[in-house]
Backbone bond lengths (Angstrom), bond angles and torsions (degrees), N, CA, C in turn:
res aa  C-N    CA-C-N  psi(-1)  N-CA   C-N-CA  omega(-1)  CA-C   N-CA-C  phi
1 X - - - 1.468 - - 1.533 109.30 -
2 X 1.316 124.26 135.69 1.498 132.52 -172.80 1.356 81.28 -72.16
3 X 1.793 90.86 154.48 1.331 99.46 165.48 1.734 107.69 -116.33
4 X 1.060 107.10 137.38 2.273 96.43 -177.26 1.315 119.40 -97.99
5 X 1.528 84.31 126.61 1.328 102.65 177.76 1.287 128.52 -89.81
6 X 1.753 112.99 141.08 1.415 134.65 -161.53 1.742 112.48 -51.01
7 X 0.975 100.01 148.70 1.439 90.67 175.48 1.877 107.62 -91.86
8 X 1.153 118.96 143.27 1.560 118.35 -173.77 1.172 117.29 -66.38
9 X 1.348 110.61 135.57 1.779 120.01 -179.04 1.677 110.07 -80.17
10 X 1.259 117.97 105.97 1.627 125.20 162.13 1.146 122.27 -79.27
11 X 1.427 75.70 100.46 2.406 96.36 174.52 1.831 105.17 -79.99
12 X 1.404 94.09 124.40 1.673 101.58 155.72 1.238 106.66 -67.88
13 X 1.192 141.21 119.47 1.194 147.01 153.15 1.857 117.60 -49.43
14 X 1.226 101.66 -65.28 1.592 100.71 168.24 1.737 107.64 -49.72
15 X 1.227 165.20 -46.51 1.213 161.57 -109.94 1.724 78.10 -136.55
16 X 1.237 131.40 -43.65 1.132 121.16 163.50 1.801 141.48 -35.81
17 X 1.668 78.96 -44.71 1.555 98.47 179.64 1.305 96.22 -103.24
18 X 1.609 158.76 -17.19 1.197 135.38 134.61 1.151 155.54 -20.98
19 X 1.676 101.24 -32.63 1.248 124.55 -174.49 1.555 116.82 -78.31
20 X 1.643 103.69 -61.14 1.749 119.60 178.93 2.053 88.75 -51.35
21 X 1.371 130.11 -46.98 0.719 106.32 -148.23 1.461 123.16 -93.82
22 X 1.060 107.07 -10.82 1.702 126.71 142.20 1.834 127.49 -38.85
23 X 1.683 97.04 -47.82 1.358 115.50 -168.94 1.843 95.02 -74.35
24 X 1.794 93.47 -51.85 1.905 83.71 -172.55 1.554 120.54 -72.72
25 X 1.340 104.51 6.12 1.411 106.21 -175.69 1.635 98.63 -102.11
26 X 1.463 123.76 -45.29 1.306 113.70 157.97 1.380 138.89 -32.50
27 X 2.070 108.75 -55.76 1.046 115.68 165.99 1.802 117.74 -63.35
28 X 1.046 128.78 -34.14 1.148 133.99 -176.55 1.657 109.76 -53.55
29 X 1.247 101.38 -52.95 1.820 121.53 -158.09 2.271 100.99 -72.24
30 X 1.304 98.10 -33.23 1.320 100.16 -177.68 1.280 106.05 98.39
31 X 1.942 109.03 -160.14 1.081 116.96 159.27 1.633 113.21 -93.52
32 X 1.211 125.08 134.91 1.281 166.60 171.22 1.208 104.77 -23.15
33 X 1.604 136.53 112.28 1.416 126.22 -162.50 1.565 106.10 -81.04
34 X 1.357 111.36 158.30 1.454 127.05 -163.79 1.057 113.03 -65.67
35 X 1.437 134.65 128.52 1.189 136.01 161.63 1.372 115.63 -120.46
36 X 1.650 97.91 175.52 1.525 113.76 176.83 1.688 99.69 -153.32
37 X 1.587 98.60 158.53 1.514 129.84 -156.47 1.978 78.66 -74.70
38 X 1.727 122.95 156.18 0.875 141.91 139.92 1.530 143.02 -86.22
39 X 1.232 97.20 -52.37 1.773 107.75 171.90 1.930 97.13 -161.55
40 X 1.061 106.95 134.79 1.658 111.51 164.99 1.402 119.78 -26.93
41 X 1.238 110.61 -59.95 1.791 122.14 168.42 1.620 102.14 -37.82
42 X 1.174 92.79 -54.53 2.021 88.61 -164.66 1.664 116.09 -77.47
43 X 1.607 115.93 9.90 1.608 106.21 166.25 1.869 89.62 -121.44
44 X 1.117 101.00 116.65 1.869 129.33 160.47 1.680 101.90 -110.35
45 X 1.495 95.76 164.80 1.348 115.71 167.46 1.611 103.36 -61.50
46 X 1.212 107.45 -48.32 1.626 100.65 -152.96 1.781 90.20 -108.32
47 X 0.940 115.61 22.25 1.891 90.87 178.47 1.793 87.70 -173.30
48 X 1.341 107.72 152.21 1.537 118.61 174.06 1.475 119.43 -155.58
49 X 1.667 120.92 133.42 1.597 86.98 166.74 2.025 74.65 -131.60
50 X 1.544 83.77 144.52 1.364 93.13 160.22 1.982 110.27 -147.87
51 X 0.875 106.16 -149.30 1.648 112.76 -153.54 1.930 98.96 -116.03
52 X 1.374 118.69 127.44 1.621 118.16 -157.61 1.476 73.79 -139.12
53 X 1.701 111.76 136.26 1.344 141.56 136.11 1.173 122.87 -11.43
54 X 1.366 157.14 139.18 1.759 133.11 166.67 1.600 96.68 -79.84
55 X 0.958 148.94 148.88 1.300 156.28 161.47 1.494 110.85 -115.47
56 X 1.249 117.61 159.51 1.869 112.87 -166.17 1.466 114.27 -57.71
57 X 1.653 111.78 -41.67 1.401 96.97 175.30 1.451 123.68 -92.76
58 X 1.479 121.66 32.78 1.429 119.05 166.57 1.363 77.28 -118.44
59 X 1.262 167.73 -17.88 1.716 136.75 -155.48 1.517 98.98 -76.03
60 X 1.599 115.55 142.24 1.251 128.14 -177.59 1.583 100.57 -83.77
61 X 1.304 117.70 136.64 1.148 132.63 150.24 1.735 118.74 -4.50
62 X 1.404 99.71 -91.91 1.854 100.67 167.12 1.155 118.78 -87.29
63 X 1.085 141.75 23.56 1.613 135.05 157.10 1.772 113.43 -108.85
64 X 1.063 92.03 111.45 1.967 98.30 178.48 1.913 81.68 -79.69
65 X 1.729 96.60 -79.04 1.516 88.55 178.81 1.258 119.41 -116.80
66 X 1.744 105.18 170.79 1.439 126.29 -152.34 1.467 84.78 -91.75
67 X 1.834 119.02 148.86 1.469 133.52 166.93 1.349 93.36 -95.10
68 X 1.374 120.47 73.90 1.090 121.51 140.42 2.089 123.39 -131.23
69 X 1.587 109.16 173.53 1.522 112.70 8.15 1.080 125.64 -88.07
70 X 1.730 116.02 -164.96 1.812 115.20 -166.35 1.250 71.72 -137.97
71 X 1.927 103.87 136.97 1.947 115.99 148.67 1.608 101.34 -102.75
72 X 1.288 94.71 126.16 1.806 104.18 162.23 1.693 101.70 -152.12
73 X 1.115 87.43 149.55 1.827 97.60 -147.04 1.612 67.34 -85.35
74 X 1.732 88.58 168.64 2.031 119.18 179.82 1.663 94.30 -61.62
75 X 1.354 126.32 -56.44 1.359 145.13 176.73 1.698 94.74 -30.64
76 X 1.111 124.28 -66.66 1.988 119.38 170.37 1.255 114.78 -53.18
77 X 1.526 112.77 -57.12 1.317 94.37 -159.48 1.547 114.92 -80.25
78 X 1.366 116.94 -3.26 1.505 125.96 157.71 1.643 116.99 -43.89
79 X 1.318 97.09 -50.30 1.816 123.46 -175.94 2.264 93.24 -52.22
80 X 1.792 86.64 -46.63 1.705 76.17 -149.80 1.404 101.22 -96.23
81 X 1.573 113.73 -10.87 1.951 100.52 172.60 1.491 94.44 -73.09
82 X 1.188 125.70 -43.36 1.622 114.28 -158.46 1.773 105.80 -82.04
83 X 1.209 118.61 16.35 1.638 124.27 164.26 1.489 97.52 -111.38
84 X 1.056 126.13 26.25 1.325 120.19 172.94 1.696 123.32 -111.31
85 X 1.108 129.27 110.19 1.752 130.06 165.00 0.824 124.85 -133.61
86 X 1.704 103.52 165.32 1.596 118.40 -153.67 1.669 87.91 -128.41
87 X 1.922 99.43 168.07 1.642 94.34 179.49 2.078 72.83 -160.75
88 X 1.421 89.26 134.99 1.677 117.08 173.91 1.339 94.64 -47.94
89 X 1.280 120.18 137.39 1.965 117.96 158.86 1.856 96.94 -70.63
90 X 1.594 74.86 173.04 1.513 87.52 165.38 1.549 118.42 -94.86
91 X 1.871 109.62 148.19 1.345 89.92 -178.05 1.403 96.80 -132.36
92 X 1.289 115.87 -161.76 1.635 138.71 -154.33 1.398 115.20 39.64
93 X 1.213 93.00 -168.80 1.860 106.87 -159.98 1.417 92.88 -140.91
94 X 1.034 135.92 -83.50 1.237 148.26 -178.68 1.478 100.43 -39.15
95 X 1.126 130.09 -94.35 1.497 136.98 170.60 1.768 110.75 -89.27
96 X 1.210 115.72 82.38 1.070 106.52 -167.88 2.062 109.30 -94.87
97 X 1.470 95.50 155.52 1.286 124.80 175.82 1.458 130.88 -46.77
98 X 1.164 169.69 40.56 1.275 124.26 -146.51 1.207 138.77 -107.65
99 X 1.704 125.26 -174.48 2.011 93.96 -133.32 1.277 97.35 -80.31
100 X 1.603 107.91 166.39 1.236 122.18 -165.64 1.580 101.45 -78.59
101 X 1.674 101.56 -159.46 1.825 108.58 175.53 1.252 119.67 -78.36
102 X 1.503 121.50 150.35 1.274 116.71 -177.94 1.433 109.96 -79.46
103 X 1.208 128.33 142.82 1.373 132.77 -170.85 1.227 112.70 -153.41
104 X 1.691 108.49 157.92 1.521 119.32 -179.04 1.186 121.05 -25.98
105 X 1.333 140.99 175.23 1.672 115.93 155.31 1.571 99.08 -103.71
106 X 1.444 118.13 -56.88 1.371 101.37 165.19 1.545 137.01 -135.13
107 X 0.889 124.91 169.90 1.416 128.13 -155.07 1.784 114.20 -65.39
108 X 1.063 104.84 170.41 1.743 106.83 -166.61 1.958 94.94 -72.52
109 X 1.226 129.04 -30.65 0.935 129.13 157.12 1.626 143.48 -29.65
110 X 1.895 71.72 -56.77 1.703 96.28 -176.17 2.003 94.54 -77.54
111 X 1.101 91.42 -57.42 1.666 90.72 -169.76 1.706 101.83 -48.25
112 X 1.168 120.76 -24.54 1.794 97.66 -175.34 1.549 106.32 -92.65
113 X 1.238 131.98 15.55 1.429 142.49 -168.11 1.640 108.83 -109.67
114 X 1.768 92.24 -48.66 1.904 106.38 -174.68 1.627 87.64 -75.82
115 X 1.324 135.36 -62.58 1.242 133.36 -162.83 1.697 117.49 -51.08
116 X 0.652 88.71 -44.07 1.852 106.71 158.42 1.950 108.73 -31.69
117 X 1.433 76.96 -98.00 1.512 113.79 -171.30 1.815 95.42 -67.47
118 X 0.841 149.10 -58.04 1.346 122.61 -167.83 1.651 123.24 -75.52
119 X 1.841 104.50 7.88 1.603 114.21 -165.07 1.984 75.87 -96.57
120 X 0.853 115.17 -41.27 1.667 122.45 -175.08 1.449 111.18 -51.26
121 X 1.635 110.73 -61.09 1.281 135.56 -159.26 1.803 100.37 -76.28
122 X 1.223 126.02 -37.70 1.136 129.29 174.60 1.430 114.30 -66.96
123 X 1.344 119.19 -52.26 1.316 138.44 151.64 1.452 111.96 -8.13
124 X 1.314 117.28 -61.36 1.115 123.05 -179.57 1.621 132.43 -88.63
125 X 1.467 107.27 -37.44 1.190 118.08 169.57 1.479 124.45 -32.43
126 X 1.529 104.74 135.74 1.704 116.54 -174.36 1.455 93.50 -88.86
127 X 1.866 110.68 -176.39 1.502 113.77 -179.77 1.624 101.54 -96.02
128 X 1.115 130.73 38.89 1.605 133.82 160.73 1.363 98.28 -138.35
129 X 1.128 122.00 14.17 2.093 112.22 166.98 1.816 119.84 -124.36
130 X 1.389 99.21 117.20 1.043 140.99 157.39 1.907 105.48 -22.30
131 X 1.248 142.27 115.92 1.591 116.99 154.03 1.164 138.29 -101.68
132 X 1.336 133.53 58.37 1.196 163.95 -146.87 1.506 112.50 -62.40
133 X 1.499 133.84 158.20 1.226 130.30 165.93 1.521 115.66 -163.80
134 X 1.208 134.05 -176.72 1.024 124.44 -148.21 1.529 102.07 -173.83
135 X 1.680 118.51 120.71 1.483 112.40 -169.04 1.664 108.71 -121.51
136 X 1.270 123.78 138.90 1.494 111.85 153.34 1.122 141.64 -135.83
137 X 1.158 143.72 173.43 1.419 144.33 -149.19 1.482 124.25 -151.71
138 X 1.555 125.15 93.84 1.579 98.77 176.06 1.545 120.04 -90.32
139 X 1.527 100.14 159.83 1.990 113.56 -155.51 1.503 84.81 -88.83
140 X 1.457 104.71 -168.23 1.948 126.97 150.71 1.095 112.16 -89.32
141 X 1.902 129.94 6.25 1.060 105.72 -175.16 2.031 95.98 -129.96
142 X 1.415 99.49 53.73 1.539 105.66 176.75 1.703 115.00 52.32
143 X 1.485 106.34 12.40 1.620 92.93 168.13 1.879 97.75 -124.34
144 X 1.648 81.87 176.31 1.195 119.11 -176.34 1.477 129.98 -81.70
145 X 1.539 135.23 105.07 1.453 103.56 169.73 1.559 111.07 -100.32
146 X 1.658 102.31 157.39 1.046 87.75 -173.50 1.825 88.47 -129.37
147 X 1.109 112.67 153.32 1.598 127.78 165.02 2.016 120.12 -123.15
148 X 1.331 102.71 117.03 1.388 96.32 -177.63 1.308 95.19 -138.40
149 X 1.360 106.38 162.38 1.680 130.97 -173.43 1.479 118.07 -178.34
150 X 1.718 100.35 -165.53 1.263 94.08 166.60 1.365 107.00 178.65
151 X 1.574 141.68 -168.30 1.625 137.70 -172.66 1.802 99.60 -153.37
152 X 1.064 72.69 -166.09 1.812 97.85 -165.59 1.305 102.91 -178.63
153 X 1.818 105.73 166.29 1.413 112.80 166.70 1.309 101.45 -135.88
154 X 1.505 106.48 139.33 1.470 106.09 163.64 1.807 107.43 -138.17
155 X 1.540 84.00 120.76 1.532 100.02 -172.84 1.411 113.58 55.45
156 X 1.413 125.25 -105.83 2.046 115.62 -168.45 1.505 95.21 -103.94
157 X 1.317 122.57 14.00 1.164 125.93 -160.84 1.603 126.55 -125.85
158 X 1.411 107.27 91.41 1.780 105.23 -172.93 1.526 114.31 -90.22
159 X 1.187 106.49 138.85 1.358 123.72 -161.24 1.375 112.36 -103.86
160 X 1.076 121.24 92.33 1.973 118.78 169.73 1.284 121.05 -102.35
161 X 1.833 114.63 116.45 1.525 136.66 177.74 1.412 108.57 -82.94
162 X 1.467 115.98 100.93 1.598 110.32 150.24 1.469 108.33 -84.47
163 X 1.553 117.59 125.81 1.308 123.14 169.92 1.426 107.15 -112.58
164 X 1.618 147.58 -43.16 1.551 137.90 127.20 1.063 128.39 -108.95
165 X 1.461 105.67 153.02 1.436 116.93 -148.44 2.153 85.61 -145.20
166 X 1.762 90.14 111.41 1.275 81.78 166.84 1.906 119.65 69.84
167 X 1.388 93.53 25.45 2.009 84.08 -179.83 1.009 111.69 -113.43
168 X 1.250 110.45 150.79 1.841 136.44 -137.46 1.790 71.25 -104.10
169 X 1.469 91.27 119.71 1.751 93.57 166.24 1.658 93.38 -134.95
170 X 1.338 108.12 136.31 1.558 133.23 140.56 1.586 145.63 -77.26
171 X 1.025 101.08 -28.17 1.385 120.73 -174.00 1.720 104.41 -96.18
172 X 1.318 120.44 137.30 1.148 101.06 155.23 1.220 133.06 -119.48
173 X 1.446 118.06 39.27 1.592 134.71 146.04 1.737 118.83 -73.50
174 X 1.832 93.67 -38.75 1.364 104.36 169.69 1.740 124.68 -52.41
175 X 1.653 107.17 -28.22 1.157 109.06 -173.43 1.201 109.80 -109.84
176 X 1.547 115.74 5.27 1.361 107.94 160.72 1.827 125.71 -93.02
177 X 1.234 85.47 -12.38 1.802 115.45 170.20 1.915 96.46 -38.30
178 X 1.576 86.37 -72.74 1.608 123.79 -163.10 1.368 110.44 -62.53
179 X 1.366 105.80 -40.62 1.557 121.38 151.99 1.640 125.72 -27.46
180 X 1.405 92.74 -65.06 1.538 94.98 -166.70 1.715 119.85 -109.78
181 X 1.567 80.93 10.84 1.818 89.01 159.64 1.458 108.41 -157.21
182 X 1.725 102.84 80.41 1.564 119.98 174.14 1.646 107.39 -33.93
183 X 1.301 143.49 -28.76 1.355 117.38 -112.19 1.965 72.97 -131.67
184 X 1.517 118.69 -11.67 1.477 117.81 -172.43 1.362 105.88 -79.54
185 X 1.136 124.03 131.11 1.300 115.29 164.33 1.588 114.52 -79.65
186 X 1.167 122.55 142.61 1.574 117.56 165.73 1.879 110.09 -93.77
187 X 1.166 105.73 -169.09 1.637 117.11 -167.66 1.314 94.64 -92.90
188 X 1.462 105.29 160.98 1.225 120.21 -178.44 1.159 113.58 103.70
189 X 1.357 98.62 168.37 1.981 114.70 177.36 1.475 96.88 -23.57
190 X 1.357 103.02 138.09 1.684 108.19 157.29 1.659 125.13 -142.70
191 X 1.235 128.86 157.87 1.502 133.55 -159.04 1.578 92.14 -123.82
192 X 1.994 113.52 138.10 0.876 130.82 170.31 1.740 113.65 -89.17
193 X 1.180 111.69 134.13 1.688 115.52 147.80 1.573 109.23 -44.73
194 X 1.079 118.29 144.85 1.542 135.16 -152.59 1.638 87.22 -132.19
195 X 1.530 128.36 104.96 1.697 116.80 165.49 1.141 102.99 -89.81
196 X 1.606 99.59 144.41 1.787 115.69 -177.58 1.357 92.07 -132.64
197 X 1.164 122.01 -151.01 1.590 137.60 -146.72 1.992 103.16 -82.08
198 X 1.362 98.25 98.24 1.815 104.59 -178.90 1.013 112.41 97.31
199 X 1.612 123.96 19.43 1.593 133.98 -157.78 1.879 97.62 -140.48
200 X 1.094 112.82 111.38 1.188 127.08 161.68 1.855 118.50 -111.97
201 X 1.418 107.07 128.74 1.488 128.42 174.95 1.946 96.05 -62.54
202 X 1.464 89.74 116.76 1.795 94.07 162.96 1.435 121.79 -75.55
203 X 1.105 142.29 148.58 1.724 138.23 160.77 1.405 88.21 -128.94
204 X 1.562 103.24 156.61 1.060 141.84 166.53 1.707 99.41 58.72
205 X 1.258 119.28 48.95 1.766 113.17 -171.83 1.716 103.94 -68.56
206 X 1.163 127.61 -15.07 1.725 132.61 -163.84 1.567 118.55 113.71
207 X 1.517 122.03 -33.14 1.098 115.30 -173.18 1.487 116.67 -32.80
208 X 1.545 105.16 146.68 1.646 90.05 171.33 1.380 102.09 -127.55
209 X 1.545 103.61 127.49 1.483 132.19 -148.29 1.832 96.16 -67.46
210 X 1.171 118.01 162.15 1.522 127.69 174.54 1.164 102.26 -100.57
211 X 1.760 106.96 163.32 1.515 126.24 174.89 1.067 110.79 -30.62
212 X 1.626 118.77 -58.91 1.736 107.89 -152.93 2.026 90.57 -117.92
213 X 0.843 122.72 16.70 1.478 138.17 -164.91 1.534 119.11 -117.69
214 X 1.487 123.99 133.06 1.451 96.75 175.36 1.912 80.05 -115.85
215 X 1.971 100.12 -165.01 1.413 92.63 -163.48 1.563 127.92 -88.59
216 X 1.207 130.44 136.91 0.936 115.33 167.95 1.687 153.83 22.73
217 X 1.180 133.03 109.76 1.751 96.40 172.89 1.392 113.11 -117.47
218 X 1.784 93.96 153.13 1.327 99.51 -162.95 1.449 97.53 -141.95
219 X 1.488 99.64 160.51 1.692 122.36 -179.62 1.012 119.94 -92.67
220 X 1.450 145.43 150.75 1.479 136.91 149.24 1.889 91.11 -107.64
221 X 1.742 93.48 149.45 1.374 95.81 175.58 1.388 111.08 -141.09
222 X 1.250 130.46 102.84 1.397 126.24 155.21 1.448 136.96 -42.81
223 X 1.564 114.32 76.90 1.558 122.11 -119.91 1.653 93.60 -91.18
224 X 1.684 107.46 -19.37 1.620 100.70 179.77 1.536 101.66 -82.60
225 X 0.855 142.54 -55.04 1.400 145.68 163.19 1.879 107.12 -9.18
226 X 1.631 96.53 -57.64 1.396 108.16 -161.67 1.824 98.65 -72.52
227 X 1.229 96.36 -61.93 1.986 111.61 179.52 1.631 86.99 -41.01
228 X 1.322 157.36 -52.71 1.263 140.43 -140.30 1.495 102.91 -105.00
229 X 1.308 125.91 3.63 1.363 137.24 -174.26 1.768 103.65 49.19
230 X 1.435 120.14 26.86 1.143 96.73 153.50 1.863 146.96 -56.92
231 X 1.364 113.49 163.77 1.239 107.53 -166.84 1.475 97.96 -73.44
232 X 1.469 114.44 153.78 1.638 111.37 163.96 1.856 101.56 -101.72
233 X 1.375 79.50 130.83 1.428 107.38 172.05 1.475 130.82 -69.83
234 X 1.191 177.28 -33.37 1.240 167.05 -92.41 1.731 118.53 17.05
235 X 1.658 109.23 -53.34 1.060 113.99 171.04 1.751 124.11 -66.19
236 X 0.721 104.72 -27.49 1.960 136.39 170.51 1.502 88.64 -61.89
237 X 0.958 136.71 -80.36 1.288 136.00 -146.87 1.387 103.28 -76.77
238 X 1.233 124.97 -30.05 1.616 129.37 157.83 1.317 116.27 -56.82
239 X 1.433 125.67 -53.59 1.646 134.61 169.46 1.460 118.02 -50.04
240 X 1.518 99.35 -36.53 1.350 103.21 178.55 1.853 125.13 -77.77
241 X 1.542 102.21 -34.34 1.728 122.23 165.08 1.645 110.45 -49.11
242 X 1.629 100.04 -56.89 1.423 123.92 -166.16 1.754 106.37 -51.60
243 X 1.291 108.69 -50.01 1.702 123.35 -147.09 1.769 94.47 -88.47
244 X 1.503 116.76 -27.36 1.573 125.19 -168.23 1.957 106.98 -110.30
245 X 1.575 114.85 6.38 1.342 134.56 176.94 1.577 91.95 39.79
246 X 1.359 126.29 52.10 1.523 110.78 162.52 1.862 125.90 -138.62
247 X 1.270 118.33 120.34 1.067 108.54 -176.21 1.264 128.15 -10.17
248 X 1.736 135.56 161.44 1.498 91.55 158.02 1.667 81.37 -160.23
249 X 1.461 135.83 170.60 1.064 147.36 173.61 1.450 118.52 -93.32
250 X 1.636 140.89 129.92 1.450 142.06 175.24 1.714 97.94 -34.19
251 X 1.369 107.24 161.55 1.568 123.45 157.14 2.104 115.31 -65.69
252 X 0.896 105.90 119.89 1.013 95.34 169.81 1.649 126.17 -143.01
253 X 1.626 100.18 62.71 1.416 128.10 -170.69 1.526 95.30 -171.05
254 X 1.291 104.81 100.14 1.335 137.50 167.12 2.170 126.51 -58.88
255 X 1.381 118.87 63.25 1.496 90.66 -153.20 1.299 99.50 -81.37
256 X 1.102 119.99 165.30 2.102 120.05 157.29 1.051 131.83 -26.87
257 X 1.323 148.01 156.85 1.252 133.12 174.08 1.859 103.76 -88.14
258 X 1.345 119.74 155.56 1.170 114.12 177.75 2.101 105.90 -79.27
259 X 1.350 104.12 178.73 1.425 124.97 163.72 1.841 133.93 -59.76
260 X 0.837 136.43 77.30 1.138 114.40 -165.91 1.542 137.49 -3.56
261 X 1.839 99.94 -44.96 1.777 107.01 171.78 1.648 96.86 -79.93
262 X 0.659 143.70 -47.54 1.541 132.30 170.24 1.597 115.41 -36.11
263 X 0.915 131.06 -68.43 1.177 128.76 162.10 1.543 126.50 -56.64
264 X 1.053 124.06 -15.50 1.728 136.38 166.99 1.800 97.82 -69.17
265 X 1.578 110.30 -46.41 1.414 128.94 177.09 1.653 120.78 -46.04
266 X 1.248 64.33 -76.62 1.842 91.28 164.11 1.421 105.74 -39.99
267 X 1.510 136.83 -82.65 1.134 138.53 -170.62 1.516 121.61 -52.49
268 X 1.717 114.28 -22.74 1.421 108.95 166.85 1.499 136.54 -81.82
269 X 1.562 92.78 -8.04 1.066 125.98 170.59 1.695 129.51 -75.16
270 X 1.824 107.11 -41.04 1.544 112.90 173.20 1.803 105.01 -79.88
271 X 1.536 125.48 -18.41 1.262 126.18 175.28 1.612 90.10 -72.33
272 X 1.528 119.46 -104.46 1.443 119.31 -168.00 1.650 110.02 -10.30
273 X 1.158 140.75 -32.63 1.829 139.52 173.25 1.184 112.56 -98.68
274 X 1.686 120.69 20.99 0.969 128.42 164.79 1.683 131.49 66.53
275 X 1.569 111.28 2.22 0.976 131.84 -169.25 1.603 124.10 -80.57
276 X 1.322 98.07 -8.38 1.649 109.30 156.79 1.334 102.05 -154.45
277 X 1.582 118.77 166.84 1.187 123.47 -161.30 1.625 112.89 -96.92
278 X 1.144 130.52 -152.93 1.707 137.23 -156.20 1.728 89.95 -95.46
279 X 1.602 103.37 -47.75 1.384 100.25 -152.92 1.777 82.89 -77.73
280 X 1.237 125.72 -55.29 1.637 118.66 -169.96 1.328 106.16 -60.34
281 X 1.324 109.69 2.24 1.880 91.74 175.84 1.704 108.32 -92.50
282 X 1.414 109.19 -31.86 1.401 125.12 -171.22 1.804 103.14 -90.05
283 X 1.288 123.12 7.03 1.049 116.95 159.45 1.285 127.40 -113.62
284 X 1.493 123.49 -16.07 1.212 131.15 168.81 1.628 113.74 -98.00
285 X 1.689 116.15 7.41 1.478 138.66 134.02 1.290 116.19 -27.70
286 X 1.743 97.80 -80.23 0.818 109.38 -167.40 1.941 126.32 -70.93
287 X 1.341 117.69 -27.06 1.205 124.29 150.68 1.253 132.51 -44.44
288 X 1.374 120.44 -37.69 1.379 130.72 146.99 1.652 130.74 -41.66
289 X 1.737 90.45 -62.52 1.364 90.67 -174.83 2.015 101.41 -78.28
290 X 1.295 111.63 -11.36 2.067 90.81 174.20 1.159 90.64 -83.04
291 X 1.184 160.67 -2.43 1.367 145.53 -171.91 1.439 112.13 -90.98
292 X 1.380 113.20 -33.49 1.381 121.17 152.84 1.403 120.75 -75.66
């Protein structure tokens, strides 16, 4: 009597190597640092920012604790997402790449959504929480981008982490990965923070980089400086390296100078949120108005 034979099992090989590498990146990453909801507005299907725990491998280098919380009206942080850009690194070795154009980081869209929700989310934030968020996007070609990050303040100084920027996700375990730890970068192509005027590039902030990932990049921003369209100085940008012990790269994004009533604006604006006092409001008044 014949005996019948099986028909052969066809392994994807790629879906093969997807899998382990999902699992060791799961096991690697842990459980998922703690969060909590910010404002209704800020949890969507496709975009979120809410408030994350510091856990050992997000704590920054010089910040034990966070100066928060911080009030800065949507009206600022409009000013400071849309002074913000990123530019692709360069890649390969063999035939290598080199980096692309510097560009917005995000869209007039995105900026009236984050400006919103992160004037809320900051609002609330304790000095051990993180304000994290998380963006997405579907292509024409059935994937996903996803963008996640996040900021802080320490002392005059607000801190914004791009960890992805723009990644083509398929999977949607992959994007729940990315989901629930804004601040990880995953593998692949990656895009730098671009410092422009009051914006210095961090090195060596502490992150501790993943398996297939190195860390993050992130900004420090001297945000009253920036909100008042003051000029950046050379010596400033030394004071500022010096006082935060961290490397840092020149500006190299030039913005306009603001208006005189813009900046009169501006300044009634960082008093009312309490962010400088009566006498520093009426003295950096007056610098304004001799400058005119």
């Amino acid at each position: 009597m014949a005996t019948a034979r099986r028909a052969p099992v066809r392994v994807n090989p790629h879906k093969m190597l997807i899998v382990p590498l999902l699992l060791v990146a799961a096991v690697s990453l842990g459980t998922a640092p703690a969060t909590r909801v910010a404002c209704g507005l800020c949890e969507q299907a496709d975009r979120f920012v809410r408030l994350q725990t510091v856990t050992t491998d997000s704590r920054p280098v010089n910040s034990q604790r966070f100066t928060h919380p911080f009030a800065l009206s949507a009206e600022d942080w409009k000013s400071i997402l849309t002074a913000l850009h990123v530019q692709r690194q360069a890649e390969g070795l063999l035939l290598p790449v080199p980096p692309g154009p510097v560009v917005p980081a995000f869209t007039e869209e995105e900026v009236s959504y984050l400006s919103v929700t992160l004037s809320k989310a900051f609002a609330q934030a304790q000095s051990n929480e993180w304000v994290v968020f998380g963006l997405s996007r579907s292509t024409s070609q059935q994937l996903t981008e996803v963008t996640t990050g996040g900021g802080y303040v320490d002392g005059s100084l607000l801190h914004i982490v791009l960890a992805n920027y723009r990644k083509a996700v398929s999977m949607p375990g992959t994007r729940q990965l990315l989901w629930e730890r804004p601040l990880r970068p995953d593998a692949g192509s990656a895009y730098d923070l671009v410092a422009g005027n009051h914006q210095t590039i961090v090195r060596d902030a502490g992150f501790v980089a993943g398996l297939l990932s190195s860390a993050p990049s992130e900004l420090a921003i001297a945000y009253q400086a920036l909100l008042l369209g003051e000029p950046a100085a050379a010596s400033e940008t030394e004071k500022s390296s010096a006082a935060n012990q961290l490397p840092i790269r020149p500006p190299t994004i030039i913005a306009p100078p603001l208006s005189i009533e813009d900046r009169l604006q501006v300044l009634k604006r960082l008093q009312a949120q309490g962010l400088i006092t009566e006498e520093e409001y009426r003295a950096k008044k007056q610098q304004v108005l001799d400058q005119f």
